[in-house]
ZAMARGU-4260 file (C-alpha; in steps of 0.2 Angstrom, whole numbers, plus 5000, padded with zeros to 4 digits):
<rodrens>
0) 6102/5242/5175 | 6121/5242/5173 | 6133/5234/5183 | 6147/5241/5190 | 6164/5237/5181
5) 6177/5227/5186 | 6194/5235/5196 | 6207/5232/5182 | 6219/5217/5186 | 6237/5216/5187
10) 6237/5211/5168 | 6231/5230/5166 | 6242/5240/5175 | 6238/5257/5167 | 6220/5254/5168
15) 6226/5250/5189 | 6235/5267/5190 | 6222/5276/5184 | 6211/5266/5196 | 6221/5270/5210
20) 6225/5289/5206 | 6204/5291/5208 | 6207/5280/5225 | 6220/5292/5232 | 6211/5308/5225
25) 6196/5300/5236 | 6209/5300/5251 | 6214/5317/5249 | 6195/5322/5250 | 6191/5311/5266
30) 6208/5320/5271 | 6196/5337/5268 | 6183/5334/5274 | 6191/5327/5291 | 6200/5344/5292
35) 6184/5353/5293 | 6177/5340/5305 | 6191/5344/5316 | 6189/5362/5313 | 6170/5362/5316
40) 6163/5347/5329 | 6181/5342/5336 | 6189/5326/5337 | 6176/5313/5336 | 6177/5294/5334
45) 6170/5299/5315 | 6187/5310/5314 | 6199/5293/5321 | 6189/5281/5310 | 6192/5293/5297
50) 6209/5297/5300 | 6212/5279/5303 | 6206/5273/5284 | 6218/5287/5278 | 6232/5283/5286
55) 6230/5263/5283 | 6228/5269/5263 | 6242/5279/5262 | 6252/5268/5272 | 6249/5253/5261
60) 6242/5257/5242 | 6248/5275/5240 | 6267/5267/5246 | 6264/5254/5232 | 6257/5266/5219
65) 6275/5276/5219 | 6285/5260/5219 | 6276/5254/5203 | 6278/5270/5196 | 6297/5275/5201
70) 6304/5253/5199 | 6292/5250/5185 | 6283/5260/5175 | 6296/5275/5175 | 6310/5265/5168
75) 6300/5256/5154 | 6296/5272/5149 | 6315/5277/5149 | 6317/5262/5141 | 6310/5266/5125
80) 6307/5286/5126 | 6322/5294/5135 | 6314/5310/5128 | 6304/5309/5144 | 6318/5311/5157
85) 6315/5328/5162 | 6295/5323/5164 | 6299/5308/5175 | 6311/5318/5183 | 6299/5330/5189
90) 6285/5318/5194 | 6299/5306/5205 | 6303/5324/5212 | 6286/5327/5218 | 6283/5310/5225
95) 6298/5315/5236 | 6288/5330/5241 | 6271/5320/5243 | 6282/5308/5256 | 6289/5324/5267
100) 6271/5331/5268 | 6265/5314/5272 | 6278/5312/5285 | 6270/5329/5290 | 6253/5322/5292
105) 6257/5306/5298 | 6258/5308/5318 | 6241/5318/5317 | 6232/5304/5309 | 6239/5290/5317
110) 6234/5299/5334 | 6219/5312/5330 | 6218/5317/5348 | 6234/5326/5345 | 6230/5340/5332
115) 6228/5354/5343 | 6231/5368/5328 | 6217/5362/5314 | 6219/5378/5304 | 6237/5372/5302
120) 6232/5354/5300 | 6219/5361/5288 | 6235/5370/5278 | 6243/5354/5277 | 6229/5343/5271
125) 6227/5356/5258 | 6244/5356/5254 | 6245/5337/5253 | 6229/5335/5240 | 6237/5349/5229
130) 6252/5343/5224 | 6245/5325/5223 | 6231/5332/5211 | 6242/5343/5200 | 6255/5327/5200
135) 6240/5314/5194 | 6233/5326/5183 | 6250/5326/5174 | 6251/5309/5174 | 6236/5305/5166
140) 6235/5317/5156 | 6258/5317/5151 | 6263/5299/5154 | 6249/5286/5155 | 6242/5290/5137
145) 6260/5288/5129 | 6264/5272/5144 | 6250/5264/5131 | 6257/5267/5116 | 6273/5266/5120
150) 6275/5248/5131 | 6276/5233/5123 | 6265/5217/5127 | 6279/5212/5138 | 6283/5228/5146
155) 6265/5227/5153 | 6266/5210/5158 | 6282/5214/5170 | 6274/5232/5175 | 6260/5219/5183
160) 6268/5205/5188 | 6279/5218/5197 | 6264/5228/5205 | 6255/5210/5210 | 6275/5205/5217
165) 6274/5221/5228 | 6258/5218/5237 | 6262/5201/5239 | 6248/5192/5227 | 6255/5177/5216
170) 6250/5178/5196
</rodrens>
């Protein structure tokens, strides 16, 4: 039988972005799957509950998620690759784009009951988990790898202590 692995600490912080990328990506599909809910048995207290977790998620760890990317991790890599300006240019631009559809989304989930156009709420929801799949799927794929190589020991040690500052946990 094996165990299930440890969430990465704040003295792995690209192991904890990756970690949280597969944590928003499950949001986005709870985000889905309420849409259809909505769209097929109306709004139940399943749809609030549901509504409820993404909203506190997104609220909370997808705020701190950018943070650590846009005050930490994006300048380090600046720091010591300034090649990657456009890049990081790009992805700060699309977590501007992720916060105004958020905003869209937010009044719907904070009050379910109010959603009276779910095809529209659907488009949305859809709209949402494409750009933050496309954008995480660049990430991992553009930045974290060369984040790894790139960083020093210290650049990884700040990039936590940062990330652990921001959600208000002392190293």
């Amino acid at each position: 039988m094996q165990l299930p692995q440890p969430a990465p600490g704040f003295d792995q912080p690209v192991d904890m972005l990756l970690a949280c990328h597969a944590r928003i990506l499950r949001q986005c599909d709870t985000l889905m799957r309420l849409a259809e809910h909505l769209g097929t048995k109306g709004k139940t207290a399943e749809a609030r509950t549901a509504a409820q977790q993404v909203y506190r998620y997104f609220s909370t760890s997808g705020r701190y998620h950018h943070e650590d990317e846009e005050q930490g991790l994006f300048p380090a890599l600046l720091a010591c690759r300034p090649e990657l300006a456009v890049a990081i240019s790009e992805l700060a631009h699309d977590h501007r784009e992720m916060s105004h559809r958020w905003a869209q989304l937010e009044p719907s989930l904070l009050d379910i009951g109010s959603v009276f156009d779910t095809a529209a709420f659907s488009r949305d929801v859809l709209d949402f988990r494409t750009i933050y799949a496309a954008h995480i799927e660049r990430e991992n794929t553009e930045i974290l790898p060369i984040a790894r190589q790139a960083l020093s020991a210290g650049q990884f040690e700040k990039l936590g202590q940062e990330m652990a500052r921001r959600r208000g946990v002392n190293l």
